[in-house]
N, C-alpha and C positions, 0 to 999 in steps of 0.2 A: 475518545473514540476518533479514529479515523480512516476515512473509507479511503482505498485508493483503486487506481483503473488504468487498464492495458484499452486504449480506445484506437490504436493506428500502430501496428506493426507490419515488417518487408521482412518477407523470409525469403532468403536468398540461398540457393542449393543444399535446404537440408532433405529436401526429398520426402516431408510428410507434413504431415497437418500438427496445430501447436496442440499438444497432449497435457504437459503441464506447468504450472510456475512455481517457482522458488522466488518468494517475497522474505526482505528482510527490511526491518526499522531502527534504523542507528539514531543517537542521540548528537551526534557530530559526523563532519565531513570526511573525517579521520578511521571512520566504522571501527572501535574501537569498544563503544556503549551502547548493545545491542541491548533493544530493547522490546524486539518481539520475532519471531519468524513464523515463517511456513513452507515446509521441505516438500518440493515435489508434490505439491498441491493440485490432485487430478480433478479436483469439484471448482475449486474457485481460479479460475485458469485468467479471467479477464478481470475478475472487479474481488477485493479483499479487504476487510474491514479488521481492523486491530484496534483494541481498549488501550494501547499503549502505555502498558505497565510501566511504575517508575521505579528503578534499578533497587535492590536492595532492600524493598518493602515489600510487606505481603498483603496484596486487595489493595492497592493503591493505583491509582492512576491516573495519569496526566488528563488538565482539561484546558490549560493555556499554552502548553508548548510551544517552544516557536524555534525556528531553526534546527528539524530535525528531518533527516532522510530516509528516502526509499531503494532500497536496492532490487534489481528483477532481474532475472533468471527464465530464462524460455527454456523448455524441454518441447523439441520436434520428433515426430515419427517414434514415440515410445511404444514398448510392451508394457499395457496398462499391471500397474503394479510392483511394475522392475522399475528402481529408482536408477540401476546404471545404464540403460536400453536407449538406443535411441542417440540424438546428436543434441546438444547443451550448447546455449548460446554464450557470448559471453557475459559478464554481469552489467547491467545499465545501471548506475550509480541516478537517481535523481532529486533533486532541493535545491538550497531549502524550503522545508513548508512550514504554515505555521496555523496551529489551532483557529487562531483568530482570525484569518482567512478562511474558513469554511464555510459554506454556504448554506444557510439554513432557510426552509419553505417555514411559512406562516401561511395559515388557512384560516379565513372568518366565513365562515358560510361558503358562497360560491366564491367570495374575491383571497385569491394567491398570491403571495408576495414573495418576493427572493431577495435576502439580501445576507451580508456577514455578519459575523460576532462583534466586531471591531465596528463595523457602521451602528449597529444596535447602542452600540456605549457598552458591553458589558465587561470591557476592560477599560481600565486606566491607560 
């Protein structure tokens, strides 16, 4: 699983508010090994979480990945519903990321802790 997040965009003369995102996850820098998307995604516009499926298996998915990307897609000032409405940013290419950098909460009672997969030891 991996969540990702739109936390600081400039919209510069599209002339409306961001309506939707096009999220995609490639398996290389080359975006050739798509490995999950979301078309025009009018609910999850800021923050999108993907199981990130691994290629050619069925119910399987990645949980150490490492060096895979994120592609976004801004849709400004749409007719909710109409996928061609509106003005399309270009695509923001961004990574690598890697499983083993994410940041997991641990809870004992009241005391909360944050750290990674990779600080915990849970990979080699």
């Amino acid at each position: 699983m991996a969540k990702f997040m739109i936390t600081d965009y400039i919209d510069i003369g599209s002339g409306g508010p961001h309506g939707a995102t096009t999220w995609k996850v490639f398996k290389d820098a080359t975006k050739t090994i798509l490995l999950d998307e979301s078309i025009f995604d009018e609910v999850n516009k800021t923050t999108w979480h993907s199981p990130l499926k691994k290629e050619g298996v069925v119910d399987e998915f990645y949980s150490d990945l490492e060096g895979f990307y994120v592609e976004v897609t801004m849709h400004m000032n749409i007719t909710p519903g109409e996928i061609d409405s509106g003005y399309t940013s270009e695509p923001f290419l961004m990574g690598p990321y890697s499983q083993r950098d994410e940041v997991i909460k641990i809870t004992e009672q009241e005391d909360v802790k944050y750290s990674t997969a990779k600080e915990l030891g849970w990979y080699e």
